[in-house]
N, C-alpha and C positions, 0 to 999 in steps of 0.2 A: 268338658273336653279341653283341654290342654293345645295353647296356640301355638302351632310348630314357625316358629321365626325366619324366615331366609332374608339373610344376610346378601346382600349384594356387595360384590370384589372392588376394593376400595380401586383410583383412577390408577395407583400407584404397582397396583399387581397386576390391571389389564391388559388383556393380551397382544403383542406389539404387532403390527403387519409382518408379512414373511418377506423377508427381499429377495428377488431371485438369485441363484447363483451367480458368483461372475467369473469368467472364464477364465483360467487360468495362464501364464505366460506362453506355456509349450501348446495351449490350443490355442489362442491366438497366431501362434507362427503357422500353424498346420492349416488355419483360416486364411491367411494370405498366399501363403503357398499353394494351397487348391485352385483361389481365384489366377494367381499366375498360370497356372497350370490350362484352367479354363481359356484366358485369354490369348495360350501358344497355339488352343485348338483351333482359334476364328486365325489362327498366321496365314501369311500369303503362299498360295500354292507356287510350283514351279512355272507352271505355263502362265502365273498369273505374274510372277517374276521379268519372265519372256518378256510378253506381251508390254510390261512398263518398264523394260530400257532405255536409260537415258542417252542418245546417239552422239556423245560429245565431239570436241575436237581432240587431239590427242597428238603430241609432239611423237615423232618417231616411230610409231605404231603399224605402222607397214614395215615389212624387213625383207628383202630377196634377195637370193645368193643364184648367180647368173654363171652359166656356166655357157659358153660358147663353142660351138665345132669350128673348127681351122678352116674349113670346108664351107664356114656360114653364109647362107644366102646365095648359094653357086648359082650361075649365071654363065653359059656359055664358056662351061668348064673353068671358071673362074669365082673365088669370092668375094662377097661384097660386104660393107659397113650394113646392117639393119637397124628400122628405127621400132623403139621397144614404147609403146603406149601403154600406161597404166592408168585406166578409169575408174571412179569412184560415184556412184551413184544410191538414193534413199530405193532403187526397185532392181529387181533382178530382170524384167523387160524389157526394160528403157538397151541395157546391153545385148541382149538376146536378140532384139529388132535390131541392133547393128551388126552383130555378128554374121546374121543372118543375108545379108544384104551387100554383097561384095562391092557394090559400084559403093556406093553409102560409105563404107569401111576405107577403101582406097582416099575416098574424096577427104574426107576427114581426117586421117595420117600425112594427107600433101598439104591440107592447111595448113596448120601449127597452131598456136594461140591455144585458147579454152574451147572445147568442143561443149558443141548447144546437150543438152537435156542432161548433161550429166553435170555432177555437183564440183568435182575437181580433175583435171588433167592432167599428167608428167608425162612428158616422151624423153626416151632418153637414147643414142646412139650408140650399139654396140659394134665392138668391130670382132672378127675374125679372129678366133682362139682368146678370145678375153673370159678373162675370169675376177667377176667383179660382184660387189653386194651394194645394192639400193637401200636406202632408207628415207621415207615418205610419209609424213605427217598425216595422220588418218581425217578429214575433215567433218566437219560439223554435217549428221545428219546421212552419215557414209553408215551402209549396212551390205554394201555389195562391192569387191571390185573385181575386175575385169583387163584382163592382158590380152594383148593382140600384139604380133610379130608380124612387122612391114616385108613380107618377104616377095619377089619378082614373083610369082605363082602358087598363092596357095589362097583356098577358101580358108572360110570362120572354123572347118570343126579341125582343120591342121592348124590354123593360125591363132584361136583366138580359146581362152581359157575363164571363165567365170567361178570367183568364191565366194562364200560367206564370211564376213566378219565373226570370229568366233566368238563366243560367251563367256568369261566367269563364271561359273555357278556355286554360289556360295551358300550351306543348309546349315540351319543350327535349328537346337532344339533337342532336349532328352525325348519326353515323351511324345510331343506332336510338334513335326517341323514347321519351319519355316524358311524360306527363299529369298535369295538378291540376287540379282543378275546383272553386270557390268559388262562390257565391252574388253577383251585382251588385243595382245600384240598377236597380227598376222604375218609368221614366219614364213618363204615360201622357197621351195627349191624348184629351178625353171633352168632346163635341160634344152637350148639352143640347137639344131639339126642342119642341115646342108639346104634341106628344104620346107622344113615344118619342126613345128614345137614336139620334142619327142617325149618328154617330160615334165610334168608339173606336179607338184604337191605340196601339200602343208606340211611343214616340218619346223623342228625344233632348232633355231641356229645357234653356231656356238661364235658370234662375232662380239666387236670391241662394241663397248657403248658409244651412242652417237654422238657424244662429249671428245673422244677420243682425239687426239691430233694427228692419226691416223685419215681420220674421213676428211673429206672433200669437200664444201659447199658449193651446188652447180648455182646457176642463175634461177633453177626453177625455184631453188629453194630445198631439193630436192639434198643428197649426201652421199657420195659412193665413197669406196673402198675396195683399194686392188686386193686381190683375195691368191695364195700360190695355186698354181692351174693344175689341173689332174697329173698333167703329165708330169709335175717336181712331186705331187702327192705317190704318184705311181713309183716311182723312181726311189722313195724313201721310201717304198716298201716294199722293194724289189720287183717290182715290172708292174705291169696292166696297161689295157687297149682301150684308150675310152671313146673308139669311134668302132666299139666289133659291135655295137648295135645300133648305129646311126644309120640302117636302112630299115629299121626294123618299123614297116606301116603299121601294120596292130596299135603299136603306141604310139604314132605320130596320129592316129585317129579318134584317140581318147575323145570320151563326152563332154561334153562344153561345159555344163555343170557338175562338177566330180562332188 
């Protein structure tokens, strides 16, 4: 019988391990990009935005454009100078318990100085037909303020007005967002009546910057600016009354927190 030989494969032809593939340049990108993709979905919700704003201080960040009746504060058919308090507080109760509390509210407008539980005070004296705009540094830890009109006769829901500091909200994100939220400027239009606040609201002003050589520096620290009065507004555009709804109670009874 004839010895069949096997030959074993010299070291030089044996078979080399297999290496695994390696990923090529364009899946690599599509690998990192996934994981970003992944990590926009754990991003910070809106209310979780909310909830972590930072309540800084903020130069000039309060803005009001004040418009007064000729008639302001009438008194025994006469009118008078009113004093304008703008409170700034970290809670929207701390103002609600004053407003609500007329002896409390009086006592506190005759003092002067800083009023207790809230974080900053400006009072400022308007007189009869003025037409003026405030500007009021937002302070540290301010998320609420709060206007009240010294006027001879009126409770908190004719005299006194509560806001919100409004929000930023800034989203980014293609496929799954994400949230910032920052503190803006509170613009406000506040509409002066004979005997009660007949107007207030949030609005968008169109005044000089607080740089301006225009504004005023008061003692509070506070900045006004004479502003032209409805009546020269009316007159360049040919007529208008801007006292044909200064009895009008409906609005001089608006809700304390609008």
């Amino acid at each position: 019988m004839n010895e069949r030989h096997i030959s074993m494969p010299s070291a030089a032809h044996a078979r080399r391990p297999v290496r695994p593939p390696q990923p090529r340049p364009a899946c690599a990108a599509a690998l990192v990009a996934l994981a970003a993709l992944t990590g926009c979905a754990t991003g910070v919700t809106e209310e979780q935005a909310r909830a972590d704003v930072r309540w800084d201080y903020a130069p000039d960040a309060l803005r009001i454009d004040i418009d007064a009746s000729p008639r302001l504060n009438e008194y025994l058919n006469a009118p008078h100078t009113l004093l304008l308090a703008v409170f700034q507080s970290a809670d929207a109760q701390t103002f609600r318990e004053l407003a609500d509390d007329p002896d409390r509210l009086r006592a506190m407008l005759a003092a002067g100085g800083p009023a207790a539980d809230f974080i900053q005070t400006t009072r400022y004296v308007v007189a009869p037909g003025a037409r003026v705009a405030l500007s009021i540094d937002r302070a540290q830890r301010a998320r609420y303020v709060g206007i009240v009109a010294g006027y001879y006769d009126a409770d908190g829901p004719r005299a006194a007005r509560l806001f919100d500091v409004p929000l930023h909200i800034d989203k980014r994100g293609w496929f799954s967002s994400t949230y910032r939220a920052a503190p803006r400027t509170l613009g406000l239009r506040l509409r002066l009546g004979a005997q009660s606040i007949t107007d207030a609201r949030e609005a968008q002003l169109n005044l000089p910057p607080p740089g301006a050589r225009a504004w005023t520096t008061l003692d509070s620290g506070a900045k006004t600016l004479t502003l032209p009065s409805a009546d020269e507004n009316a007159n360049a555009n040919g007529g208008g009354n801007r006292d044909s709804n200064e009895n009008d109670e409906a609005a001089a009874r608006a809700p304390l927190k609008r």
